[in-house]
ROKE-337536 format. One record per residue: x, y, z of N, C-alpha, C, O in turn; residue number from 1. Coordinates in steps of 0.2 Angstrom, whole numbers, plus 5000, padded with zeros to 4 digits. Layout:
N
n.px  n.py  n.pz  ca.px  ca.py  ca.pz  c.px  c.py  c.pz  o.px  o.py  o.pz  num
X  Y  Z  X  Y  Z  X  Y  Z  X  Y  Z  NUM
...
//
This chain:
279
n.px  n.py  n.pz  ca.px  ca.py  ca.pz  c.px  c.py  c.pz  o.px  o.py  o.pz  num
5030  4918  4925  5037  4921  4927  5037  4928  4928  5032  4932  4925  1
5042  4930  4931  5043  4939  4932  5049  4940  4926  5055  4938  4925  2
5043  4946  4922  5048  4948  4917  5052  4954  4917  5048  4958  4917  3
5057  4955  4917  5061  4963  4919  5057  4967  4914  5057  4966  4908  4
5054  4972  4916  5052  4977  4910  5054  4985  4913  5056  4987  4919  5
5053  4991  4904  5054  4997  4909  5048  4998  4910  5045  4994  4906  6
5044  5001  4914  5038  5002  4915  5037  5012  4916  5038  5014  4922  7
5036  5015  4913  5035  5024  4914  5042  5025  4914  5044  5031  4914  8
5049  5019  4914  5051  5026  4918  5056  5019  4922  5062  5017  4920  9
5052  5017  4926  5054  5010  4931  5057  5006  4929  5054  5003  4925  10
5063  5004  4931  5063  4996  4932  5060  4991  4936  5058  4992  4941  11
5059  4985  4932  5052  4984  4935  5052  4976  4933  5056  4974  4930  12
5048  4973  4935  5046  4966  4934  5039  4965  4933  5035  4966  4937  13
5035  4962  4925  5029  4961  4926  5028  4952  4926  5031  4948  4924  14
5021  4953  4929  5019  4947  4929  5013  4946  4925  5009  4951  4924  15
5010  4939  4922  5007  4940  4915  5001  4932  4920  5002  4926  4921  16
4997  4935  4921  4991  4929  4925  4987  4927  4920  4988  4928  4914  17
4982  4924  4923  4976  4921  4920  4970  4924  4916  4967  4928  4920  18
4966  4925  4910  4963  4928  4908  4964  4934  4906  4959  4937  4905  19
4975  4936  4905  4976  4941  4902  4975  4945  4909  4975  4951  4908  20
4974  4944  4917  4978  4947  4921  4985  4952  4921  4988  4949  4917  21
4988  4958  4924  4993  4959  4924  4995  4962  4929  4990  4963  4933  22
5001  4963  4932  5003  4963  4936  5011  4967  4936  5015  4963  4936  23
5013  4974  4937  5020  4977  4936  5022  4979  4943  5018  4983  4946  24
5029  4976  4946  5031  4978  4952  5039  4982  4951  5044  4980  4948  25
5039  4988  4954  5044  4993  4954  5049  4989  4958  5048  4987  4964  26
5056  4989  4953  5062  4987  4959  5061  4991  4964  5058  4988  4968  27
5062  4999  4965  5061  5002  4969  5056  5002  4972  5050  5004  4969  28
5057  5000  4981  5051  5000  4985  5047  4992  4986  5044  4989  4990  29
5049  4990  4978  5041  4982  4979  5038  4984  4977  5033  4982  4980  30
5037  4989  4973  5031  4995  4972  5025  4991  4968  5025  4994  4962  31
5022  4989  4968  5016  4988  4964  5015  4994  4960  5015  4999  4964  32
5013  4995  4953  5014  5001  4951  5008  5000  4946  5005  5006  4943  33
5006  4994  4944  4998  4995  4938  4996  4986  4940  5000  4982  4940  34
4991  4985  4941  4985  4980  4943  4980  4981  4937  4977  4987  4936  35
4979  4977  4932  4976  4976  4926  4970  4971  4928  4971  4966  4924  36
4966  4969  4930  4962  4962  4931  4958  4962  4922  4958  4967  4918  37
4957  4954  4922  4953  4953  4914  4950  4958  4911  4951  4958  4905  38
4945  4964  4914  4941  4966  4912  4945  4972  4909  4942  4977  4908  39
4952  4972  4909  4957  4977  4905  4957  4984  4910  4961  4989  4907  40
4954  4985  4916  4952  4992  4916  4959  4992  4924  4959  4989  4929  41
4964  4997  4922  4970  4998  4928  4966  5001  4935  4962  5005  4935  42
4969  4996  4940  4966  4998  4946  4970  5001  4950  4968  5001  4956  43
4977  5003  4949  4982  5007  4954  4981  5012  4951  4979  5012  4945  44
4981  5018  4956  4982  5027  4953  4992  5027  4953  4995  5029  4958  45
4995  5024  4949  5001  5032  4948  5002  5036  4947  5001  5036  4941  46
5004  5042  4949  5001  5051  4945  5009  5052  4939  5015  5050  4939  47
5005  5056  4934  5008  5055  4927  5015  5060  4929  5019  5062  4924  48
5016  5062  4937  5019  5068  4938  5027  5064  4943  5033  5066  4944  49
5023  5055  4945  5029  5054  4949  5036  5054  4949  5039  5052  4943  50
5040  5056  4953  5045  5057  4951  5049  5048  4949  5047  5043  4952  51
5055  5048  4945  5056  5043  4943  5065  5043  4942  5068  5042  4936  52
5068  5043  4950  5075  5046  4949  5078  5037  4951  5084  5035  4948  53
5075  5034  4954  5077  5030  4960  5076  5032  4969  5077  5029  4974  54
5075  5038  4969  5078  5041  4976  5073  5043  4979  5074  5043  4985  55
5067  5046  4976  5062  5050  4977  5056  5043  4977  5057  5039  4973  56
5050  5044  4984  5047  5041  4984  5044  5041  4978  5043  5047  4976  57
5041  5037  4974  5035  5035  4969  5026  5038  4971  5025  5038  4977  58
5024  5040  4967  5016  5042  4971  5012  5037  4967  5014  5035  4961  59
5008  5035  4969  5005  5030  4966  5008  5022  4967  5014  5021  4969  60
5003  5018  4966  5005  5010  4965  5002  5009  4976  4997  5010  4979  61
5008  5005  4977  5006  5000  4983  5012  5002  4986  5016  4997  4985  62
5014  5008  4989  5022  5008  4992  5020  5003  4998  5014  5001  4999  63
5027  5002  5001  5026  4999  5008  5031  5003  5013  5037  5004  5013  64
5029  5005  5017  5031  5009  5024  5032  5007  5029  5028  5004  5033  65
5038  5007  5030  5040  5004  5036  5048  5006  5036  5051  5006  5031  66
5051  5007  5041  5047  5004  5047  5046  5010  5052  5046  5009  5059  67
5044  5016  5049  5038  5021  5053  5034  5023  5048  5035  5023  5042  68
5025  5025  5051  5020  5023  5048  5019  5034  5047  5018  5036  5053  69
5019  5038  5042  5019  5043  5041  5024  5048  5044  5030  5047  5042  70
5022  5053  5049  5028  5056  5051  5027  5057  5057  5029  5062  5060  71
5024  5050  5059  5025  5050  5066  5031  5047  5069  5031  5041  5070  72
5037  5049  5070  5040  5048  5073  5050  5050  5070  5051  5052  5065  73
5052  5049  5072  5060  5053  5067  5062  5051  5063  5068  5053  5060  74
5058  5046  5059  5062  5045  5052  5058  5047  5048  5052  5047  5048  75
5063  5049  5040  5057  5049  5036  5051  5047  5033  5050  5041  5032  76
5046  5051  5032  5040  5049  5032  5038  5044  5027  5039  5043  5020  77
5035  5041  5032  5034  5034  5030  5040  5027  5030  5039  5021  5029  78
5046  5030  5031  5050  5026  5034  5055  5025  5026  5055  5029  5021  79
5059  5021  5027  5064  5020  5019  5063  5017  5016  5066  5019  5011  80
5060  5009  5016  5060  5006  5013  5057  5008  5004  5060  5005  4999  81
5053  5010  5004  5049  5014  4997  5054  5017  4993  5053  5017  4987  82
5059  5019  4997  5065  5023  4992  5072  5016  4992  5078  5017  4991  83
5070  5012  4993  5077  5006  4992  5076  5003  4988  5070  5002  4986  84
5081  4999  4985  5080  4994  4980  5080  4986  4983  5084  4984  4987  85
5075  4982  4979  5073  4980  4981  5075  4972  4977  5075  4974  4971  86
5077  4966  4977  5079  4961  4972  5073  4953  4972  5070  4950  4976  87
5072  4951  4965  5067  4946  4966  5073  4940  4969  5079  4940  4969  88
5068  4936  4972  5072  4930  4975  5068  4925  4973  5071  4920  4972  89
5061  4924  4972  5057  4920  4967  5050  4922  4964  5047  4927  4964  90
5050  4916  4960  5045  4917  4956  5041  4911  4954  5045  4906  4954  91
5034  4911  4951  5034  4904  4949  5023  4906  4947  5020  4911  4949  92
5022  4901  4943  5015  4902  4938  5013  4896  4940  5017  4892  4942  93
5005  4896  4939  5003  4889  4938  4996  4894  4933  4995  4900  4933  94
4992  4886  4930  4986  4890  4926  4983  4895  4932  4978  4898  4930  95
4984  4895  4937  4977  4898  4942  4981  4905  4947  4979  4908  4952  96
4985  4906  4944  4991  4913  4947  4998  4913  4943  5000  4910  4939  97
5001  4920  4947  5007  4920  4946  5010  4923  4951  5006  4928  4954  98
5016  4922  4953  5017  4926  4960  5024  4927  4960  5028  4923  4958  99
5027  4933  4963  5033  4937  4964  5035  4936  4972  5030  4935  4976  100
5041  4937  4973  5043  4937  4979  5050  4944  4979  5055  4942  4976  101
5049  4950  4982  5055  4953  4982  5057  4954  4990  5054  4953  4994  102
5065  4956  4991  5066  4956  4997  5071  4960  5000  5076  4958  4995  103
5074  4964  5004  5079  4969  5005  5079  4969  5013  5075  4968  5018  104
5086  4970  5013  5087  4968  5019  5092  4977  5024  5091  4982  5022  105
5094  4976  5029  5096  4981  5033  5105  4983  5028  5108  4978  5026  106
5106  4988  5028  5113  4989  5026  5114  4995  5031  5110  4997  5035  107
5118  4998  5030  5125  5005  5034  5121  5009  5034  5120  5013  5039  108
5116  5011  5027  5112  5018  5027  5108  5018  5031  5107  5022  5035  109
5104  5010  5031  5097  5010  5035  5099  5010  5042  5095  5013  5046  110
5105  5006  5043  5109  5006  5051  5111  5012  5056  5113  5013  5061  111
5109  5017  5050  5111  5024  5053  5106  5029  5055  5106  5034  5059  112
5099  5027  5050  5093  5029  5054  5090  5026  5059  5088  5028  5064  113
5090  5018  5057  5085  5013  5062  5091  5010  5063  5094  5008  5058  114
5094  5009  5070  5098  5003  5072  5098  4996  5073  5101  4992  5077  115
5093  4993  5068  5091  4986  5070  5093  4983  5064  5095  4986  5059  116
5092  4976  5063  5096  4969  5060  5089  4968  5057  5084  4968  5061  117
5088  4968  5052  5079  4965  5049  5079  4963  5041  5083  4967  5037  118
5076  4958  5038  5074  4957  5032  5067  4958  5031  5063  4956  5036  119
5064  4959  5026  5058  4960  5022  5057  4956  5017  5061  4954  5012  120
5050  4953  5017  5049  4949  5011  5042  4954  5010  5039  4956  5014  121
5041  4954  5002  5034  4955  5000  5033  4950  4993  5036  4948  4988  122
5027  4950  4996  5027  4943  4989  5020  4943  4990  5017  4941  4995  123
5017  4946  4980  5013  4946  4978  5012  4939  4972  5015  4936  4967  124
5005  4939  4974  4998  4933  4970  4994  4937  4966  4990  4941  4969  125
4996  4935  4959  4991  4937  4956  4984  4931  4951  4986  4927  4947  126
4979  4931  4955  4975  4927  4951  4970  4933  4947  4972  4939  4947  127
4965  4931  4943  4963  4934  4939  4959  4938  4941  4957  4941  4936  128
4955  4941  4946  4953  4943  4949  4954  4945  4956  4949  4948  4959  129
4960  4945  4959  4963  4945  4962  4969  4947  4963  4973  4944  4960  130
4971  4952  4969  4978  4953  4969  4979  4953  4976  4976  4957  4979  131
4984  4948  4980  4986  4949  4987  4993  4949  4989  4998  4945  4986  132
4994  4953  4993  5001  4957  4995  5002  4953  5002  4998  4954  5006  133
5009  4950  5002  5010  4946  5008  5016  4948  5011  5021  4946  5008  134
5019  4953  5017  5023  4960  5020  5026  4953  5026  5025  4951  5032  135
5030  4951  5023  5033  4946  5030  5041  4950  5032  5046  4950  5029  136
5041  4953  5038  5046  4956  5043  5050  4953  5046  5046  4950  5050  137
5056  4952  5048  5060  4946  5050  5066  4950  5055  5071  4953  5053  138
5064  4949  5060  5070  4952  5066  5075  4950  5066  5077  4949  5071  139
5081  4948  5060  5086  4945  5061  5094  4948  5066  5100  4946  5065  140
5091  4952  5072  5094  4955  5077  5095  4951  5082  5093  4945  5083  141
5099  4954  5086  5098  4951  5095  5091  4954  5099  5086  4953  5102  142
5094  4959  5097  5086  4962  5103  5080  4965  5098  5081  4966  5092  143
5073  4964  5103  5069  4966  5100  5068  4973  5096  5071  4978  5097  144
5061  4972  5092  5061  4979  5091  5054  4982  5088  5051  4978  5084  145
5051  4988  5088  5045  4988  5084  5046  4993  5079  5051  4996  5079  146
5040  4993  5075  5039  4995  5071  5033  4999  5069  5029  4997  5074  147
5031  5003  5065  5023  5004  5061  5025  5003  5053  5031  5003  5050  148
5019  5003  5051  5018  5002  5045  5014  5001  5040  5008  5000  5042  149
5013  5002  5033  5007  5001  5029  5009  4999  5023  5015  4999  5021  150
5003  4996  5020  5002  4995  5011  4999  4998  5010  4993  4998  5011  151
5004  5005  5006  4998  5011  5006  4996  5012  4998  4999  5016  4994  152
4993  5008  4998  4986  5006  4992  4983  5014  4992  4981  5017  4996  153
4985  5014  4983  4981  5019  4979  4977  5019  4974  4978  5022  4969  154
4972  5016  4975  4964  5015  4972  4964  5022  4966  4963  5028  4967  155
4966  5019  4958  4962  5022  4954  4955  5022  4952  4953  5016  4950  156
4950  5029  4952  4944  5031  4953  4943  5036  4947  4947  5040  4945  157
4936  5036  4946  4935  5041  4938  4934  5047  4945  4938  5051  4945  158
4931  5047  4948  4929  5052  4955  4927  5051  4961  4921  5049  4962  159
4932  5052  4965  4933  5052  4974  4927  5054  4976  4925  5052  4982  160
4923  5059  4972  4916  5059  4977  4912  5056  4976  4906  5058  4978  161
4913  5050  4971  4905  5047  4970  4909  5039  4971  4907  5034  4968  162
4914  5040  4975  4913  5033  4978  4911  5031  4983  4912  5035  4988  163
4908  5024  4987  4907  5022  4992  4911  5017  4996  4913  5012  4993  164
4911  5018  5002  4915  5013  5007  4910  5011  5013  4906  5015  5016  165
4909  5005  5013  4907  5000  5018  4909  4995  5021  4913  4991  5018  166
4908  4995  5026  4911  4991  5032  4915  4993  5038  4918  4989  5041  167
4915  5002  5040  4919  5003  5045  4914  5006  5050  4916  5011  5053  168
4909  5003  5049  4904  5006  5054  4906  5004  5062  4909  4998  5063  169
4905  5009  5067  4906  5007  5072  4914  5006  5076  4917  5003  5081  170
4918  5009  5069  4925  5007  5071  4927  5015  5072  4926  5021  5069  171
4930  5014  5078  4934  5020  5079  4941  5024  5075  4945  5020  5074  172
4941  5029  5074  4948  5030  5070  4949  5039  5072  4946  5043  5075  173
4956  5039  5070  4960  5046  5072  4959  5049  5067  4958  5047  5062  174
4957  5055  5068  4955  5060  5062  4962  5066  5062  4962  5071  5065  175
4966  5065  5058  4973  5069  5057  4970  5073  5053  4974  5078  5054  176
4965  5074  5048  4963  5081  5046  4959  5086  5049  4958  5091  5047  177
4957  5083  5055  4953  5086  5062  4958  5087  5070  4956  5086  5075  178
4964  5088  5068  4967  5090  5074  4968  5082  5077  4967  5082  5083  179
4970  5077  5075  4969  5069  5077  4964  5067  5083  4965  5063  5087  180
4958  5070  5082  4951  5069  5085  4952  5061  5084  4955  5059  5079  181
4947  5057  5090  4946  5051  5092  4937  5051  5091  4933  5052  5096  182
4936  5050  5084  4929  5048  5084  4926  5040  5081  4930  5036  5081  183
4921  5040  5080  4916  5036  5080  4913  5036  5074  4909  5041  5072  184
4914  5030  5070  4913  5029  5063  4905  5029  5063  4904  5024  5067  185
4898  5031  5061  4894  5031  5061  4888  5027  5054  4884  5021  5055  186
4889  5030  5050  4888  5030  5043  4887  5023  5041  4893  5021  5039  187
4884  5018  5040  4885  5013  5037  4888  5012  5030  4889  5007  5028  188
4889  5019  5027  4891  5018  5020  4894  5025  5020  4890  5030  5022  189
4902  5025  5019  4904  5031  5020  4907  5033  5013  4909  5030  5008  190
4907  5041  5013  4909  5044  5005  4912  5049  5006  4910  5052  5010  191
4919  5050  5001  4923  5055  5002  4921  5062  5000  4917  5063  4995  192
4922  5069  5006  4920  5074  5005  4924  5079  5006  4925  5082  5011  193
4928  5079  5000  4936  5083  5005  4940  5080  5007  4940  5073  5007  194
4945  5083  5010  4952  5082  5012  4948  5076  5018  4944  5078  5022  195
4951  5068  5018  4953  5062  5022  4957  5060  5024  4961  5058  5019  196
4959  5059  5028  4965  5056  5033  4965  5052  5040  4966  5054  5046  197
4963  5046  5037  4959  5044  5043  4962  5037  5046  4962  5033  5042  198
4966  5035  5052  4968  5027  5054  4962  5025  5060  4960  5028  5065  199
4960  5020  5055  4951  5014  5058  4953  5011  5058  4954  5007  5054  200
4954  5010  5068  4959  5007  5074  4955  4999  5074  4949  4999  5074  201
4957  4992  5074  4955  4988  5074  4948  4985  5070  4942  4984  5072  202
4951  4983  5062  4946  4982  5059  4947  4976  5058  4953  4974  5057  203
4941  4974  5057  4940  4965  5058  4936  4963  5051  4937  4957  5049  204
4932  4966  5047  4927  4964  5043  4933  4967  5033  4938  4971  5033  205
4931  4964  5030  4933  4967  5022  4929  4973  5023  4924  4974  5027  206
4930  4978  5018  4928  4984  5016  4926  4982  5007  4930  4979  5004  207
4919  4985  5005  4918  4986  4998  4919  4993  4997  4915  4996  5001  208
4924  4996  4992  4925  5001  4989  4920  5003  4983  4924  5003  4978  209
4917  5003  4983  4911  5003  4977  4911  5012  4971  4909  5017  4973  210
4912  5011  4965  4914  5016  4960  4908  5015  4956  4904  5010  4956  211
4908  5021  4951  4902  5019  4946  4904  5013  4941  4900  5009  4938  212
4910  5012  4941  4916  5006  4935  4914  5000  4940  4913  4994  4938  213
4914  5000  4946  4912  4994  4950  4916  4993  4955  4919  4998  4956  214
4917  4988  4959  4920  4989  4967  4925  4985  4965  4927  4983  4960  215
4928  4983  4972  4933  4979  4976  4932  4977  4983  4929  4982  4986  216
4933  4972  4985  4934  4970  4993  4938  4971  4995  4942  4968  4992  217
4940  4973  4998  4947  4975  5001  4948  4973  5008  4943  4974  5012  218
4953  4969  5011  4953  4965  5016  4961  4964  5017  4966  4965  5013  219
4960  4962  5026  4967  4962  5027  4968  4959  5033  4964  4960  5038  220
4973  4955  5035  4976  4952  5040  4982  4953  5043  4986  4955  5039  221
4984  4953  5049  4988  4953  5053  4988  4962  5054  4989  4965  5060  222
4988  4964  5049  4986  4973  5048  4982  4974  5054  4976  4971  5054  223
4982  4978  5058  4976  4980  5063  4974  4985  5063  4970  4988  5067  224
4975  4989  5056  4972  4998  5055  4967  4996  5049  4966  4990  5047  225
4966  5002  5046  4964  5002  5039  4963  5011  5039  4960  5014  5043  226
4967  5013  5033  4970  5021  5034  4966  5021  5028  4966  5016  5023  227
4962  5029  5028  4959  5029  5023  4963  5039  5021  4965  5043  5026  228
4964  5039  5016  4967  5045  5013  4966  5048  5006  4967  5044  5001  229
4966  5052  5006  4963  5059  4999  4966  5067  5002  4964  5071  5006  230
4970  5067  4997  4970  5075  4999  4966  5082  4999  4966  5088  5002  231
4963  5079  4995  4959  5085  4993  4960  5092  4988  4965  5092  4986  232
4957  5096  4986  4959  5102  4982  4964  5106  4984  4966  5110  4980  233
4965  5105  4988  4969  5112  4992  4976  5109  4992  4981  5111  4989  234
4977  5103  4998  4983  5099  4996  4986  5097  4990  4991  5098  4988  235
4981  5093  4987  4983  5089  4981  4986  5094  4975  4991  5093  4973  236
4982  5100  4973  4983  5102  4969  4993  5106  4971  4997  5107  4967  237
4993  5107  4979  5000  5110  4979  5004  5105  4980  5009  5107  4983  238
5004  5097  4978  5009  5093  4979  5011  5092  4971  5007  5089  4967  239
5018  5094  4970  5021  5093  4965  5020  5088  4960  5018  5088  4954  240
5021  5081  4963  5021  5078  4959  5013  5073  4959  5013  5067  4958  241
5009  5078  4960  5002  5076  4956  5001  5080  4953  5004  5086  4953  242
4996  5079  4948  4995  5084  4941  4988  5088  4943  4987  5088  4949  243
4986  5092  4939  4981  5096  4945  4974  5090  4942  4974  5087  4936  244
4969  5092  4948  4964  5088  4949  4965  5080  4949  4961  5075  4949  245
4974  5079  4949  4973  5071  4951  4973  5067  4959  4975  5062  4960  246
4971  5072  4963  4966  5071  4968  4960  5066  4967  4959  5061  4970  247
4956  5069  4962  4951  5067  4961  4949  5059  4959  4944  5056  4961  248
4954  5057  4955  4956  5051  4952  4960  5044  4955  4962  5039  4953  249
4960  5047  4963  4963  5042  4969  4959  5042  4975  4954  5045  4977  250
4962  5037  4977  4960  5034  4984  4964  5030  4987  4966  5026  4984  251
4966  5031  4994  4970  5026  4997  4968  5026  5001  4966  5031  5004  252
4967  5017  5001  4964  5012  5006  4970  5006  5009  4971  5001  5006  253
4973  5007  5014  4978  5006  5015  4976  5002  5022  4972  5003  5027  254
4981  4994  5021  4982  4991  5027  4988  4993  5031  4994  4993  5030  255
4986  4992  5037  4992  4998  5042  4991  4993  5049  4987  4988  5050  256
4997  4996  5052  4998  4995  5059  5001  5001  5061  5007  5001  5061  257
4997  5008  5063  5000  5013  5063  4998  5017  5069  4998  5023  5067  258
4996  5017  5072  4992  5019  5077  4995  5013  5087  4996  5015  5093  259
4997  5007  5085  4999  5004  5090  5007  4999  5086  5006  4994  5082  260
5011  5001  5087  5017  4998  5086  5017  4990  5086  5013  4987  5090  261
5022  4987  5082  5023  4979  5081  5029  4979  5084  5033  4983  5084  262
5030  4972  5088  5036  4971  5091  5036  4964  5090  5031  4960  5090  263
5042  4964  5088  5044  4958  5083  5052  4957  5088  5056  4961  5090  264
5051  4952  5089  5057  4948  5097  5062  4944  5090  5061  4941  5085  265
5067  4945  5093  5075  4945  5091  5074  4935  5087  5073  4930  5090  266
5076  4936  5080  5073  4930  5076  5066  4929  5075  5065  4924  5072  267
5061  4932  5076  5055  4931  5076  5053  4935  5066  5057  4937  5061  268
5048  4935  5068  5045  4935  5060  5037  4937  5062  5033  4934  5066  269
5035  4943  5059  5030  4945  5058  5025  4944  5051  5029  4942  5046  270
5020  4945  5049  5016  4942  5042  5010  4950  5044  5007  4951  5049  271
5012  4953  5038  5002  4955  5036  5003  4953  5030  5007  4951  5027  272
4995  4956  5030  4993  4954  5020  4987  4959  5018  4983  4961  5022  273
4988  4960  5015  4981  4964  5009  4980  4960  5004  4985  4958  5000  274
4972  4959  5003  4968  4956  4998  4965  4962  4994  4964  4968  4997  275
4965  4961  4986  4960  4964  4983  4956  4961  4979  4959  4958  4975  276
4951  4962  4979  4946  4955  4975  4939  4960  4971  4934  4963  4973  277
4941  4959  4963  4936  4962  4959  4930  4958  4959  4928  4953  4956  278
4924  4964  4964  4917  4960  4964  4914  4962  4961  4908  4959  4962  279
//
């Protein structure tokens, strides 16, 4: 079952799995904020700096963005959802998972940045080895409407440069640290070298994120991006509510639809999902 806990700070709900899995999701946002698998070792980065008013986005964990994907476009970045509160509506265990459902719907504040009718479901499975994130969007308007968005996954890391990513070979993506350059993923094994800000437009295969501590597969559905991001020393160190050198100590491997908009027709219902799987 989902237990109310405070978590740093949070209100929050944990979820308690298989083989002593763990699992804590922040009222605010659906936040996934700590991923524990058996082997006891936490795999979300939250920086010890996030702010923790209710109001102010969270840094760390698994925010969800929507319904604009960065600061592409007039609403706040990455859209509001991250800063709303959020309600469970179910929950339930068997020996082999446990799983949450949270969900929040359109009110007067959201109707006044984004004019459209919509609910959100996020509903997280935790098995032992595993944690998958299920982002289902729900047009409850008359007319249509789109969207962008991500699960923007914060991979804690003892060191961002001595990590490896495989499987975006040959996939094109937007370089927003290079002036939004349109290149051509080369590398069959890519490793972070400085400031990353990358959307890897139509990826079809899992990625293994591989650490000296050991990897993850990371995988995603209905998602048609996959956004890879690190700030770097320059940035990171000047963003308030990271502590200095906790650059170092992250990675976000984010599933996205950010680069081509989702339109979701009046009643209809949209689904992505993110997988993480300790390999």
């Amino acid at each position: 079952m989902a237990t109310p806990v405070s978590f740093r700070g949070l209100d929050a709900v944990r979820l308690d799995g298989p083989r002593g899995a763990s699992l804590v999701v922040a009222l605010q946002g659906a936040q996934a904020v700590s991923w524990v698998p058996p082997d006891g070792r936490e795999r979300l980065y939250l920086s010890e700096r996030a702010v923790r008013d209710g109001r102010t986005p969270i840094r760390g964990g698994i925010p969800v963005c929507f319904p604009q994907f960065a600061g592409l476009g007039p609403l706040p970045k990455h859209g509001f959802l991250r800063t709303t509160p959020w309600r469970v509506v179910a929950a339930r265990s068997g020996p082999d998972y446990a799983l949450v459902t949270l969900e929040t719907t359109d009110t007067d504040a959201t109707r006044t940045l984004w004019p459209h009718a919509f609910r959100t479901e996020l509903t997280l499975m935790l098995e032992a080895d595993r944690l998958d994130l299920e982002l289902c969007v729900t047009n409850t308007g008359g007319v249509a409407f789109t969207f962008t968005g991500a699960l923007h996954t914060y991979l804690q890391v003892a060191d961002v440069g001595r990590v490896t990513i495989d499987g975006l070979q040959g996939c094109a993506y937007r370089d927003a640290a290079n002036g939004d350059r349109i290149l051509d993923e080369i590398p069959s094994t890519l490793t972070i070298q400085g400031e990353v800000d990358r959307v890897y437009r139509n990826v079809e295969r899992p990625l293994r994120v591989a650490t000296d501590e050991g990897s993850l597969i990371v995988g995603s559905q209905g998602f048609t991006d996959v956004v890879l991001w690190n700030p770097g020393a320059g940035k990171g160190d000047a963003l308030a509510d990271l502590p200095p050198g906790g650059w170092r100590r992250l990675l976000c491997v984010e599933a996205a639809c950010a680069d081509t908009p989702v339109s979701v027709a009046a009643g209809e219902e949209w689904y992505g999902r993110q997988s993480l799987v300790v390999a």
